[in-house]
Biotite code that builds the C-alpha atoms (Angstrom):
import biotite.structure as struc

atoms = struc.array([
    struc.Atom([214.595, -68.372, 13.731], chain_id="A", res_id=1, res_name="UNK", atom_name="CA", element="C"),
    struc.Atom([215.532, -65.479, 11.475], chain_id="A", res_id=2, res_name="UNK", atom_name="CA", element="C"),
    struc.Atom([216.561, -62.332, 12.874], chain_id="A", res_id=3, res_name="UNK", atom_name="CA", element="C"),
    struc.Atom([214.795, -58.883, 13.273], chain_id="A", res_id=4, res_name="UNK", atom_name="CA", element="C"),
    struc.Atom([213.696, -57.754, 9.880], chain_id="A", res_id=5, res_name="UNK", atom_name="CA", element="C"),
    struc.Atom([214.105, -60.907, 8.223], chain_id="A", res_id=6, res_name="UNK", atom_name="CA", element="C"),
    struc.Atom([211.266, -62.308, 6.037], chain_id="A", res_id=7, res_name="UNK", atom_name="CA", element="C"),
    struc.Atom([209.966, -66.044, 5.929], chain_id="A", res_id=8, res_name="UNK", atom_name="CA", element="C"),
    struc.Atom([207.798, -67.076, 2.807], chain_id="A", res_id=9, res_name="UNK", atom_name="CA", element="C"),
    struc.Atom([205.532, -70.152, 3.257], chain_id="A", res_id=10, res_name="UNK", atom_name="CA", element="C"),
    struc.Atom([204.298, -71.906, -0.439], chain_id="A", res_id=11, res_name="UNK", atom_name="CA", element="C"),
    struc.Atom([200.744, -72.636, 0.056], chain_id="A", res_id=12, res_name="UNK", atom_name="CA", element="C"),
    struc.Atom([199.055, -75.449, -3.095], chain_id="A", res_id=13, res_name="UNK", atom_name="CA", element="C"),
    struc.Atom([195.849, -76.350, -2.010], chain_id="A", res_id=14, res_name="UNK", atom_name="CA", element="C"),
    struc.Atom([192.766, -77.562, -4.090], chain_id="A", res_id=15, res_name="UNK", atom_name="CA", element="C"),
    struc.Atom([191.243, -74.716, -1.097], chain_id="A", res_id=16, res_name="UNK", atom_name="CA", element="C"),
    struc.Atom([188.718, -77.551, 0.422], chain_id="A", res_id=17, res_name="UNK", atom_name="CA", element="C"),
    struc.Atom([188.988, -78.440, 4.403], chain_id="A", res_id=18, res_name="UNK", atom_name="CA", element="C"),
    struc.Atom([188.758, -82.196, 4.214], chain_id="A", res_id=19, res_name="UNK", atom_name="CA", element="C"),
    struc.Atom([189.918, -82.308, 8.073], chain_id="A", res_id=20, res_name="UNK", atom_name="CA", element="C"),
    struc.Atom([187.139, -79.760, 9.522], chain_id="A", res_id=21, res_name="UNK", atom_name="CA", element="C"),
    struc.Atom([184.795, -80.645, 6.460], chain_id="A", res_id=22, res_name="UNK", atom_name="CA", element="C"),
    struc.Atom([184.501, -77.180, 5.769], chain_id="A", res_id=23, res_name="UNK", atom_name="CA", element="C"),
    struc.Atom([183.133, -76.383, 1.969], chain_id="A", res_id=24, res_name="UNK", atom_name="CA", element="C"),
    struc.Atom([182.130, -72.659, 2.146], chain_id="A", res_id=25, res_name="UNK", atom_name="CA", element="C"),
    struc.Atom([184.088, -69.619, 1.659], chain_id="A", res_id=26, res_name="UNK", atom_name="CA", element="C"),
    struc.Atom([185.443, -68.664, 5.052], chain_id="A", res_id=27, res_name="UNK", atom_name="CA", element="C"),
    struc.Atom([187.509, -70.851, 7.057], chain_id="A", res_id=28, res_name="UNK", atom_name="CA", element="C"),
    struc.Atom([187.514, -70.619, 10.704], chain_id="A", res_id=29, res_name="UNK", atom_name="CA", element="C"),
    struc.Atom([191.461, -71.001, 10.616], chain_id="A", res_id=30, res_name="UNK", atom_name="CA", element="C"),
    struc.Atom([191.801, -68.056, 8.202], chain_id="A", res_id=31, res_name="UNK", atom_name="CA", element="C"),
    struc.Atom([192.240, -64.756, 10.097], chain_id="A", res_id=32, res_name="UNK", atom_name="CA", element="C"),
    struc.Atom([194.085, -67.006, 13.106], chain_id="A", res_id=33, res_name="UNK", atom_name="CA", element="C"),
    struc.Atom([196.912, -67.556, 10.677], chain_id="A", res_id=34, res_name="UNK", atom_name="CA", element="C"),
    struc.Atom([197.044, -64.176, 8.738], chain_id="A", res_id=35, res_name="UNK", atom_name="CA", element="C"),
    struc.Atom([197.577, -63.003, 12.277], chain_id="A", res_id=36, res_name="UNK", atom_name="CA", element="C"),
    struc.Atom([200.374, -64.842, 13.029], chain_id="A", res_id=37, res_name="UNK", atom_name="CA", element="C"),
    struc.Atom([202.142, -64.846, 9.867], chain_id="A", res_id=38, res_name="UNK", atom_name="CA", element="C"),
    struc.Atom([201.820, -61.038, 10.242], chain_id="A", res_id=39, res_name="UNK", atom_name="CA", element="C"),
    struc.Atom([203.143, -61.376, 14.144], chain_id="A", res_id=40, res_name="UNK", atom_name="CA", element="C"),
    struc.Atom([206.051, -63.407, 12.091], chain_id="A", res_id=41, res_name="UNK", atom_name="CA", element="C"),
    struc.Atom([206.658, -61.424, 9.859], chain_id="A", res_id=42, res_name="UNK", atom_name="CA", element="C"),
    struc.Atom([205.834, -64.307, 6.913], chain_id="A", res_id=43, res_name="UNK", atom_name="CA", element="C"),
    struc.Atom([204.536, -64.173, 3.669], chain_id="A", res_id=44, res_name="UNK", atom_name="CA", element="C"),
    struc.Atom([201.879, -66.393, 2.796], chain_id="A", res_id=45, res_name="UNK", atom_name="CA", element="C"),
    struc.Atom([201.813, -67.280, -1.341], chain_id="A", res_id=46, res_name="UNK", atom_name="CA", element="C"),
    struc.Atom([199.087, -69.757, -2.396], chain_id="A", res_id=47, res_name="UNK", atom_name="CA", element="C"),
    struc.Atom([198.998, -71.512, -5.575], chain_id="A", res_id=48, res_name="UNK", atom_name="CA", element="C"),
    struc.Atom([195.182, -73.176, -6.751], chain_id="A", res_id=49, res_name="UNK", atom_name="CA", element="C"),
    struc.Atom([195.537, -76.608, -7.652], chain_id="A", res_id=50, res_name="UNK", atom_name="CA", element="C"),
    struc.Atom([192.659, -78.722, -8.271], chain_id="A", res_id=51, res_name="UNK", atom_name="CA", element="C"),
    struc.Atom([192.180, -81.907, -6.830], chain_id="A", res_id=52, res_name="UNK", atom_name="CA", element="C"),
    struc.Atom([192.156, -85.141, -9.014], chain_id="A", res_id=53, res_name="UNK", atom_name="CA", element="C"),
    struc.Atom([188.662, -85.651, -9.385], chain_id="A", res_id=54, res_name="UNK", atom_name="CA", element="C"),
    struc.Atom([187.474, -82.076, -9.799], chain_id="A", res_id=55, res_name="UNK", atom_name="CA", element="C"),
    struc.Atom([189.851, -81.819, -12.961], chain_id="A", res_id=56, res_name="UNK", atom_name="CA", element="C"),
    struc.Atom([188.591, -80.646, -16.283], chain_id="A", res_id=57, res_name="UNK", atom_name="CA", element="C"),
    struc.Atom([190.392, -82.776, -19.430], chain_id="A", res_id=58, res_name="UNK", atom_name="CA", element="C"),
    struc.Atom([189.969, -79.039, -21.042], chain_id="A", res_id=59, res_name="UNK", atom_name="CA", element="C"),
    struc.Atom([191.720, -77.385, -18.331], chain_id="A", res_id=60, res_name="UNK", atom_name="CA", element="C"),
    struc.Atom([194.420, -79.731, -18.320], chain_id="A", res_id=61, res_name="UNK", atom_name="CA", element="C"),
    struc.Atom([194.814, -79.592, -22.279], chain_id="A", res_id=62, res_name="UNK", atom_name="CA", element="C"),
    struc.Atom([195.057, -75.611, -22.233], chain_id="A", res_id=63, res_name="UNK", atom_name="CA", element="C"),
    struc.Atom([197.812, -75.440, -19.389], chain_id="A", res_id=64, res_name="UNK", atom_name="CA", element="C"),
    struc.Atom([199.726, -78.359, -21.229], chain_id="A", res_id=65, res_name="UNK", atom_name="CA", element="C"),
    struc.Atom([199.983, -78.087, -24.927], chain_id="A", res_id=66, res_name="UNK", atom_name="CA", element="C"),
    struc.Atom([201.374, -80.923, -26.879], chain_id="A", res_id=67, res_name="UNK", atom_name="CA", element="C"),
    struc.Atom([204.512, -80.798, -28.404], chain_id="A", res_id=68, res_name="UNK", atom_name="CA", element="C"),
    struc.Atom([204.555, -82.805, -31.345], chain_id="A", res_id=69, res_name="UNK", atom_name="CA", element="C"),
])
């Protein structure tokens, strides 16, 4: 456990869907749970997007990775 004042970061990459609670919409009911505690422990939260597999666009994948020829 860090000390008083000391700040934890947790690296969130998620595609953002629930497969476990089979939740597809928006909210989450999980959500404001953990802001509160990460606020209670005094941790950042930073979330990357990352899309899964089969939701993918070729396009998408071709602008974020240029060839290098």
């Amino acid at each position: 456990m860090p000390g008083d004042g000391e700040r934890r970061s947790i690296l969130l990459i998620s595609s953002g869907i629930d497969y476990f609670r089979g939740n597809f919409g928006p909210t989450s009911p999980d959500l404001d749970p953990t802001i509160e505690s990460a606020q209670k422990g005094n941790i950042n939260i930073w979330t990357l997007y990352a899309p899964d597999a089969g939701h993918g666009d070729v396009d998408f994948f071709a602008f974020q990775m240029p060839s290098h020829n």
